[in-house]
N, C-alpha and C positions, 0 to 999 in steps of 0.2 A: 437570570433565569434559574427557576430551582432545579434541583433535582431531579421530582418527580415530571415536572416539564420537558426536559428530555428525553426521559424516560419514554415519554408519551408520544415525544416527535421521533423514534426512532425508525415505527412504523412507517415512516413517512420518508424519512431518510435512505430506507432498507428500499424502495419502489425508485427504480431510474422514470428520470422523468423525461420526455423528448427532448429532444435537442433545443425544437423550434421553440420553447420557450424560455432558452437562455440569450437574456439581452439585458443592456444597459441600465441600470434602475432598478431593476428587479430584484423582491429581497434574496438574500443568500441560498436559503431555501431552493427557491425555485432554479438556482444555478447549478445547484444538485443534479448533473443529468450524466448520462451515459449513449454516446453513440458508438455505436461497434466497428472496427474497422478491422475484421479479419485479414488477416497475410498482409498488414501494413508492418513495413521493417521502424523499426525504434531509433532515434537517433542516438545508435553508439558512440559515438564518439565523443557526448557529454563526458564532465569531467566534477563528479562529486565526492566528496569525503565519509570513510568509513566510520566507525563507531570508536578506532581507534586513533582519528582523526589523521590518516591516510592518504594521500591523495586516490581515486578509485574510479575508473573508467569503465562508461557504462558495460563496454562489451568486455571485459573482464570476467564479468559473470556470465558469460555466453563462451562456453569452451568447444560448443559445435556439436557436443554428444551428448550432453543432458538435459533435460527441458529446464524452463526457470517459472518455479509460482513468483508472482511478481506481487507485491500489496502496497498500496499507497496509503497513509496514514500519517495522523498527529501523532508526534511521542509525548504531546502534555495532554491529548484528548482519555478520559477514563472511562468514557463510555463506549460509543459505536469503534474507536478503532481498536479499544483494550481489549474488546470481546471478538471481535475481527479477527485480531492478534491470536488470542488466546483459544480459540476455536480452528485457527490455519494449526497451529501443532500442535492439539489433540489428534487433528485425524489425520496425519503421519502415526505420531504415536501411537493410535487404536489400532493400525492399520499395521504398526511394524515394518515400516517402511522406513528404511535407511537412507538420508536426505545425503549423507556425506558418499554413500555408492549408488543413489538412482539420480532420483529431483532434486533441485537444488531452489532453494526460496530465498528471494530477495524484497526487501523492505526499503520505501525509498519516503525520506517525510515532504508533507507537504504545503509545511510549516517553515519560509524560508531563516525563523527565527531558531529554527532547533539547533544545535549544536550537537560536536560528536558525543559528549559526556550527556544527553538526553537521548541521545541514539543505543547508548550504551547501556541505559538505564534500562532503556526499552526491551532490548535487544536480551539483557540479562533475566528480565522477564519471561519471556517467549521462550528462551530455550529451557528454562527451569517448566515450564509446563511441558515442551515436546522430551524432556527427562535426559537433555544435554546439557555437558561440563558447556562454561563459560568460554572457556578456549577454544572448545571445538569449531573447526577451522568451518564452518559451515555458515549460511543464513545471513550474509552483511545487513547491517542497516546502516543507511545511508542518509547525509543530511545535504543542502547545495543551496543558492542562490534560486532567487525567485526566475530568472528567464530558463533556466536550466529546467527547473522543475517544470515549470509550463510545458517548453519542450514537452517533454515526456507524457505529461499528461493530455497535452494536446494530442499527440499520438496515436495515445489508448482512445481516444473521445471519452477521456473522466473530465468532466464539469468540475466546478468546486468554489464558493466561496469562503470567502472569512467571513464571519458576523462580528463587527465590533460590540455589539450589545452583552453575547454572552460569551466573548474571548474564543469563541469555538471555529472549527467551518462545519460547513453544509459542506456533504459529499455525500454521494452513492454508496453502500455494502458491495463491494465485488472484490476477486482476485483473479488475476491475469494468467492465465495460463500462454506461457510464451516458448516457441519453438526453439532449439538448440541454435539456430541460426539467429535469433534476434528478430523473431516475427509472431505477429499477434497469431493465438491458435484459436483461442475461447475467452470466453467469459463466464464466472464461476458467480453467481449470486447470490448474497442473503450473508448472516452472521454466523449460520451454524454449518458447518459442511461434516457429510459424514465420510468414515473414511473409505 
């Protein structure tokens, strides 16, 4: 798949599509969906690995008094989740918004092939655009196993496939707006968010 091909499917990507037509067969695309499950609690008690290859449980990042943006993404995808990525901290950043004293964002891939050293990558990313040091203790991203990640995603109701065709997945633009307790609050949609 080229470039400009993507490009093109993004608009497409960017539109949750119902639930009801994600089924067996069906190309990846269309497994792209999003169903909402307000004040559904997440299952903390997953057990996935940091960027510094950590052991890192989910509710870790739920300390009870801060909320948590949550973003599901490929650390090898350069399109839909780099700009996903790179548009979640711009608008902290515009907004001046201290993530290590309010919200706290968490990154989880959904890509069971990532490793921490691509999480890392990622991660080194993201915070050079939101105009934080590499160390700062803020923003994990996190890599885990395929049922683990389901989990989670099952959750949120994010859809998703893999496309072997073009090494990609299909998934939804959203970010998760999750309560200090570890419960879904909103759903934040599209690639650009202002701050």
């Amino acid at each position: 798949m080229t470039g400009w091909t993507l490009i093109a499917l993004i608009p497409v990507l960017l539109a949750p599509q119902p639930a009801a037509v994600r089924q067996r067969g069906e190309p990846p695309l269309h497994q792209a969906t999003i169903e909402e499950h307000p004040g559904r609690l997440l299952p903390l008690d997953l057990v996935f690995h940091d960027h510094r290859g950590r052991p890192f449980r989910l509710d870790d990042a739920f300390s009870g008094d801060r909320p948590v943006l949550l973003i599901l993404a490929d650390y090898d995808c350069r399109m839909l989740c780099s700009l996903v990525l790179r548009e979640a901290a711009r608008a902290p950043r515009d907004a001046q918004l201290d993530l290590a004293a309010g919200h706290r964002a968490l990154t989880l891939s959904i890509d069971p092939r990532d490793r921490p050293e691509d999480a890392r990558e990622a991660r080194a990313r993201t915070l050079h655009v939101l105009g934080a040091p590499e160390a700062a203790e803020i923003w994990p991203f996190l890599v885990g196993d395929e049922p683990a990640i389901r989990a989670v995603a099952g959750a949120l109701g994010f859809g998703y496939a893999y496309d072997p065709a073009s090494d990609q997945y299909a998934h939804p633009a959203v970010i998760f707006a999750i309560t200090p307790e570890g419960r879904i609050s909103s759903y934040i949609y599209g690639a650009t968010f202002t701050a």
